[in-house]
C-alpha positions in Angstrom: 19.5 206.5 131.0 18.9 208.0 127.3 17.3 211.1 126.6 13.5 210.0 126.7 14.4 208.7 130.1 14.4 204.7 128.5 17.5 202.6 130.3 20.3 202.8 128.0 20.9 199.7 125.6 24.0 197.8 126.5 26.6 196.1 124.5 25.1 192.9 124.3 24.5 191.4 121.1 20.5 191.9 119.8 18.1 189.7 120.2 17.5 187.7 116.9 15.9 188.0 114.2 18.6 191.0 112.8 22.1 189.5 114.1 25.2 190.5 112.4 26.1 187.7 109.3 29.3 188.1 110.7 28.6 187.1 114.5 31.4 184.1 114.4 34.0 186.1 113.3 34.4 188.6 116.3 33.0 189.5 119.5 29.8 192.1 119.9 31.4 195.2 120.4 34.2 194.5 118.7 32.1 193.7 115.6 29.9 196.9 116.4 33.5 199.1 115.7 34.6 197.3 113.0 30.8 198.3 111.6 31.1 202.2 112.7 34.7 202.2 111.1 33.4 200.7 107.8 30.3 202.5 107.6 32.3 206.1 108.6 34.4 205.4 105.3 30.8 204.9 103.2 29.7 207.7 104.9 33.1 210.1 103.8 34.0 209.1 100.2 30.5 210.2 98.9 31.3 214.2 100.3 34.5 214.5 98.0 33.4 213.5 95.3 30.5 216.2 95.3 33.3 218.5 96.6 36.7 218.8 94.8 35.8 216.4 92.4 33.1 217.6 91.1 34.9 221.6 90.8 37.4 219.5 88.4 35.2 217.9 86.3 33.3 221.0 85.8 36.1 223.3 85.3 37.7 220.7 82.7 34.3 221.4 81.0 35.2 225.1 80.3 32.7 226.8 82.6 33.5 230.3 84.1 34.7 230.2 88.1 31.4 231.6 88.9 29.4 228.7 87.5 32.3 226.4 88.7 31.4 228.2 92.3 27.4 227.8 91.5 28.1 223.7 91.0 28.7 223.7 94.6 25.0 224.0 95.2 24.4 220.4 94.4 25.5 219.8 98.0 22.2 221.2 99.4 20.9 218.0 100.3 23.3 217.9 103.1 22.3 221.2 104.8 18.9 220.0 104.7 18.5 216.2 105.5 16.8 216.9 108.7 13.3 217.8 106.9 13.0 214.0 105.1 15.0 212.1 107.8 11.7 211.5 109.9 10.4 209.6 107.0 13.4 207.0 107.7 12.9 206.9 111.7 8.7 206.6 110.9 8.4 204.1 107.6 10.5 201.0 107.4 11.9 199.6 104.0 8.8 197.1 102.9 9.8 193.8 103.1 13.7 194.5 103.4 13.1 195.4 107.0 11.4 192.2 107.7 15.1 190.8 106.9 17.8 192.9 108.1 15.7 194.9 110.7 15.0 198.5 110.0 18.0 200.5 110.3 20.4 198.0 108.0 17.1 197.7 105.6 17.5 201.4 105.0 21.4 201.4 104.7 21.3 198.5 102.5 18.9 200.8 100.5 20.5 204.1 100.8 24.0 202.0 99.7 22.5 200.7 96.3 21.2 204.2 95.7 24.6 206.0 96.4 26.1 203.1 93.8 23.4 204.2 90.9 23.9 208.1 91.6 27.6 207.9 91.8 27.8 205.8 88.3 25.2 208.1 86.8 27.4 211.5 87.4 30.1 209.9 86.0 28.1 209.3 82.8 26.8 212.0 82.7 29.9 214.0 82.2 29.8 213.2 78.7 26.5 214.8 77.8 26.8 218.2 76.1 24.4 220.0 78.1 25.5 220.4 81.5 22.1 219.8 83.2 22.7 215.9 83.6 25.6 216.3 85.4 24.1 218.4 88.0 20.9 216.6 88.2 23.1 213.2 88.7 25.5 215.0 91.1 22.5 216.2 93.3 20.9 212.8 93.1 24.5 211.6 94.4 23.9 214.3 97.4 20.9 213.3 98.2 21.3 209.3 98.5 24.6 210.4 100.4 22.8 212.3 102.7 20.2 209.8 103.0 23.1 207.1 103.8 24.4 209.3 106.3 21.1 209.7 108.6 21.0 206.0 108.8 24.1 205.2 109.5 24.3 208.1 112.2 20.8 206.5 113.6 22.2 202.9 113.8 25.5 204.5 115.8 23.6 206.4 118.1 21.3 203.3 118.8 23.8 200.8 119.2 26.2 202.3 121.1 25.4 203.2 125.0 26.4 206.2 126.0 29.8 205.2 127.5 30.8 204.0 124.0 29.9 207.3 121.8 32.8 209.0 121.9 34.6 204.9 121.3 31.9 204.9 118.0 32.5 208.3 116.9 36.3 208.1 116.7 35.8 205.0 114.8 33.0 206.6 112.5 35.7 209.5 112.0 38.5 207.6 111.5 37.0 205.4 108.7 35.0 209.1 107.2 38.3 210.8 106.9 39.7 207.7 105.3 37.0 207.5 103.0 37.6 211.2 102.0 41.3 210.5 101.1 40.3 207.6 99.0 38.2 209.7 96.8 39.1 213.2 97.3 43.1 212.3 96.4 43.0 208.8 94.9 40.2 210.2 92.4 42.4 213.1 91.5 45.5 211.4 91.2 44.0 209.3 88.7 42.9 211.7 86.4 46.2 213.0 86.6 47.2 209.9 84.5 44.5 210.2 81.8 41.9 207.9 83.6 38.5 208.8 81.7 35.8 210.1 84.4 33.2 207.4 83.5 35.7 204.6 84.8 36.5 206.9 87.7 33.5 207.5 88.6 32.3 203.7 88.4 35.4 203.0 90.2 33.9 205.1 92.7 30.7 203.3 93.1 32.7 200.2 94.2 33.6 201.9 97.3 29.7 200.9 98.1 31.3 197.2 98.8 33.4 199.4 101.9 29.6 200.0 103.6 28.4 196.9 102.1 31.5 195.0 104.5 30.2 197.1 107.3 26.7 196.2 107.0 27.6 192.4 107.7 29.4 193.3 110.7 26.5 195.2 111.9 23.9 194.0 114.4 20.6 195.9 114.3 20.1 197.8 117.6 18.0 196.6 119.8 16.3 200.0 120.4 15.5 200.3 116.8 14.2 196.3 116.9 11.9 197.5 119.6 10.9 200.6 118.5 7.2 201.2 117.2 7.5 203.6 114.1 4.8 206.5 114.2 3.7 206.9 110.9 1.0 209.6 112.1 2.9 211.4 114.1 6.3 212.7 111.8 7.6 215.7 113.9 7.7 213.3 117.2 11.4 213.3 117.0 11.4 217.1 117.0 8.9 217.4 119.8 10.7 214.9 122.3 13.8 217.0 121.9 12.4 220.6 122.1 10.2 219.2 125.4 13.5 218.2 127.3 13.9 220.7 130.1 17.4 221.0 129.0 16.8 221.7 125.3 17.6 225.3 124.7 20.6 225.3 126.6 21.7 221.5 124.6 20.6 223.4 121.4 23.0 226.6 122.4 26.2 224.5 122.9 25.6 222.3 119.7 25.6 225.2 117.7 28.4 227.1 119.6 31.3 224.7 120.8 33.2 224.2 118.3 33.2 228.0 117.5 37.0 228.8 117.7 37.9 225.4 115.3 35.1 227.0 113.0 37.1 230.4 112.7 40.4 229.0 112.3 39.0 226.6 109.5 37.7 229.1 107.7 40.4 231.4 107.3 43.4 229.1 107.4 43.3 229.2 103.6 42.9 232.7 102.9 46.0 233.2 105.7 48.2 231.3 104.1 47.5 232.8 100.4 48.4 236.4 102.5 51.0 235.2 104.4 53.2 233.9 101.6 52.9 230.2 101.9 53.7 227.8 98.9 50.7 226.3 97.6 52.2 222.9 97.1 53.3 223.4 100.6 50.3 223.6 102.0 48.6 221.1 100.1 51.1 218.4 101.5 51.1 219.5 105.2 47.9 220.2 105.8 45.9 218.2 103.1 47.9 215.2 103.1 49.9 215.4 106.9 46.6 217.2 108.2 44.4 214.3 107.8 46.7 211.6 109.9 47.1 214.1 112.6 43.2 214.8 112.4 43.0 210.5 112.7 45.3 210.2 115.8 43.4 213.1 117.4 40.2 211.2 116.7 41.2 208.1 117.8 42.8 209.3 120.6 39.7 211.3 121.4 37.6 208.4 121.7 40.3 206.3 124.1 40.6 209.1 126.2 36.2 209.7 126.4 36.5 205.8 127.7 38.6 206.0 130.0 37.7 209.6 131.9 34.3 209.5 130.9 32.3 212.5 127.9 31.8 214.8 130.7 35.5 215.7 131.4 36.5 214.6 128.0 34.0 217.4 126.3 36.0 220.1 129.0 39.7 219.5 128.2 39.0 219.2 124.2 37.3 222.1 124.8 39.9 223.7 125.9 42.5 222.3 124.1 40.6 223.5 120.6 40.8 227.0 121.8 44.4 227.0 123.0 45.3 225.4 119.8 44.4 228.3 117.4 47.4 229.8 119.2 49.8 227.6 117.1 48.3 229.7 113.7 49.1 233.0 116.0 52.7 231.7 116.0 52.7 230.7 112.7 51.4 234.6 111.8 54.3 236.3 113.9 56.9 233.3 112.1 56.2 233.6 108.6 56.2 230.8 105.9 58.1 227.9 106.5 57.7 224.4 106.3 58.8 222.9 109.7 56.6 225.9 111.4 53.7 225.0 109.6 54.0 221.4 110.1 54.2 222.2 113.6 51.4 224.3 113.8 48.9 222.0 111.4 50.2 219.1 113.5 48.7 220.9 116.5 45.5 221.6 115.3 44.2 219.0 113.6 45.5 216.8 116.8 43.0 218.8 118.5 40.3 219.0 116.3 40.3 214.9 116.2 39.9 215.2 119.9 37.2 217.7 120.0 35.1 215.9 117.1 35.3 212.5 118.7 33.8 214.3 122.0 31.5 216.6 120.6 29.8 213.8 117.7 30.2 211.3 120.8 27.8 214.0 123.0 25.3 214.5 120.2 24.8 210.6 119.8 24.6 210.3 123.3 21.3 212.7 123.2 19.5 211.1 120.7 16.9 208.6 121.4 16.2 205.4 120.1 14.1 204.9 117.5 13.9 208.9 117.1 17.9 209.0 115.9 17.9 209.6 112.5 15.8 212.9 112.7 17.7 214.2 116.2 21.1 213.0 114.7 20.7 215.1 111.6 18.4 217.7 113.4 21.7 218.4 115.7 24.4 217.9 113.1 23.0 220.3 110.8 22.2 223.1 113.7 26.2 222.5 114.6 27.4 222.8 110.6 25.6 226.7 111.0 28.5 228.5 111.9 30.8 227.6 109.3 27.7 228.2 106.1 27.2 231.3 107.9 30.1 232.8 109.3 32.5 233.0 106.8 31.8 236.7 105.9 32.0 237.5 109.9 35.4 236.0 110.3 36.6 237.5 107.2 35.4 240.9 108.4 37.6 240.2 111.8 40.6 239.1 110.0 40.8 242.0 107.8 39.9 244.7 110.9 42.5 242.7 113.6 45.2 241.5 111.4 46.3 237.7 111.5 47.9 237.4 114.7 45.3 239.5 116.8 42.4 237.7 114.9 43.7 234.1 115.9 44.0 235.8 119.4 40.4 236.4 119.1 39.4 232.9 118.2 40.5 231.7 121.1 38.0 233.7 122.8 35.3 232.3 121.3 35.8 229.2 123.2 34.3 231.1 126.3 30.4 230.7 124.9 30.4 227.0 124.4 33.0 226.5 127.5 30.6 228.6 129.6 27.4 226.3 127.8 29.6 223.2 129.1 29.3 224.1 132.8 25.1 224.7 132.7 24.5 221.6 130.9 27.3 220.0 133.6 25.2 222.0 136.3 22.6 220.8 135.4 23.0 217.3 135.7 24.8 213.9 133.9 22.3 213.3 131.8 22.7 216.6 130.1 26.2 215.7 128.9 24.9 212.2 127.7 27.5 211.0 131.0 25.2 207.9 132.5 27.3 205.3 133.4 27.6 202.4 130.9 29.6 200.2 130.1 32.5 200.8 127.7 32.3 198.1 124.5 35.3 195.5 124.8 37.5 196.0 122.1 37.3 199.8 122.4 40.9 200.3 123.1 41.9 198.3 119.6 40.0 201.0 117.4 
């Protein structure tokens, strides 16, 4: 059962008229991963280039590091696409929709968007005043956000909830792959004297990536079903806040993934202190990081298949604890490559795990045809703690010292390991645990 108490949607294909183009080519659920990959990697190389990116481009420009630091505001669209996302799960694209079905109407839509934004910043790089840019790079924001409620609404409709954690390591996998395209490829580039413009329109051909995934993607059959309530925009908010479990799914959203959260934020700012090259870094954890971080994810989402999200969410909740140990190591070691390797090995192992449980659990409590505004809604509640916290964990590092502080994120495992048990308590469908059948072809993503 889903979250509004509606039977779960299985891995059958939907009925007509929104099949996937591409319904020869592979079997459903096969196809359905080969979507959530493809779409994860439209989803992830928008983010860098509104990240690092865009901090080049602007500091090429001349600004000071304080306007440099200000540019990062353009990315306000994503802290905030809960409050237009229930226009997407309550008004489907006109005519479009009659086509594709609603959910690939709105990602075909938020794809040729993301194409003109992307194009446009790169343009507008030349201007002399910088206002263009950051109009164009908050346009860019904004259609990525938008992209990324719809694509998070599809996954969270197609999939049953045995699958989530299959999809989300998929999603995750093809996200982080995305990021690497842009984030390094982009850079590398203009190493080499590539102008922005080209870069930039190179860039917007990364649109044919989500394009690829939108013919491999069926429309669910919850969203073909689904009566949008055009009068009624905060349903999607109500339905969650009346379930009898809400506070307590609400608490361990925002709290689980606490002690990854700490060690995230000060892992930088530790290895400046400690004495680590910055070339070093950059290749172990930026470029090693991001495969470990991949075989953690994938292997998150086998392992949720096989044991099931319940006991999946309590050993990666555990193990994302445990592994801020390896920086605690790493603090009483001192700089070094192999020991860093090790240690950045071990942590982004586990955070692949714990993200392909934990987005797997949030999908898994969304309900169809409400998706897009609970997926965001829940997403955005869980991205609090590290917008907010950075000033608290800086505080503790520089009271505790390095080694005593990573002992101390460990500890804050114990809130959302503690949440774990009252939503297990409390019953399977709190953990988003009702049996369903796993999607064949799981164990090839």
């Amino acid at each position: 059962m889903n979250p509004a108490g509606m039977p779960a949607n299985d891995s059958a294909p939907p009925p007509l008229p929104y099949p996937s183009p591409a319904r020869t080519i592979l079997p459903p659920s096969a196809r359905a991963l080969a979507a959530a990959l493809l779409l994860g990697f439209s989803s992830g190389f928008p983010l860098a280039l509104t990240g690092d990116v865009l901090a080049q481009m602007v500091t090429e420009r001349g600004l000071t590091l304080a306007a440099v630091g200000a540019f990062a505001a353009v990315g306000t669209p994503y802290l905030f696409k809960f409050a237009w996302s229930p226009l997407i799960d309550a008004l489907p694209v006109p005519v479009l929709a009659r086509v594709l079905g609603r959910r690939r109407a709105w990602i075909a839509v938020s794809l040729a968007l993301l194409a003109g934004a992307i194009a446009a910043t790169g343009f507008a790089q030349g201007a002399e005043s910088i206002v263009p840019l950051a109009a164009a790079a908050t346009a860019l924001a904004f259609a990525s956000a938008t992209q990324d409620i719809v694509i998070d609404a599809w996954r969270s409709e197609r999939f049953p909830d045995g699958a989530a954690a299959a999809a989300a390591s998929a999603h995750v996998t093809g996200y982080r792959a995305g990021m690497l395209a842009t984030g390094a490829g982009v850079l590398i580039l203009r190493s080499h004297g590539l102008p922005w413009d080209l870069l930039f329109l190179l860039s917007a051909a990364c649109c044919v990536v989500g394009a690829a995934g939108l013919l491999f993607a069926d429309e669910p059959r919850a969203s073909a079903a689904a009566s949008p309530d055009v009068r009624n925009p905060m349903r999607p908010f109500t339905e969650m806040l009346s379930r009898p479990d809400a506070a307590w799914m609400l608490l361990f959203v925002a709290l689980f993934k606490l002690p990854d959260v700490a060690a995230g934020l000060m892992a930088m700012p530790f290895f400046r202190q400690a004495g680590f090259d910055l070339g070093e870094v950059a290749a172990i954890r930026n470029g090693l990081g991001i495969g470990f971080t991949i075989a953690g994810t994938i292997a998150g989402g086998l392992i949720a298949a096989r044991i099931g999200l319940r006991r999946a969410l309590w050993i990666y909740g555990a193990l994302q604890a445990v592994s801020n140990l390896a920086y605690l190591v790493l603090a009483l070691h001192g700089p070094g490559a192999a020991a860093l390797t090790a240690a950045v090995a071990v942590e982004n192992v586990c955070t692949g795990l714990v993200t392909a449980g934990f987005l797997g659990f949030i999908q898994s409590r969304c309900s169809p045809g409400l998706a897009a505004t609970q997926f965001a809604l829940l997403t955005s509640l869980a991205a609090l703690p590290s917008r907010l916290g950075g000033a608290a964990a800086g505080a503790m590092a520089e009271s505790l010292g390095w080694p005593s502080f990573f002992a101390w994120s460990v500890a804050l495992g114990v809130p959302g390991m503690a949440l774990l048990a009252v939503l297990s308590r409390r019953g399977r469908g709190s953990l988003g645990d009702a049996p369903a059948p796993v999607p064949e072809g799981a164990a090839a993503v």
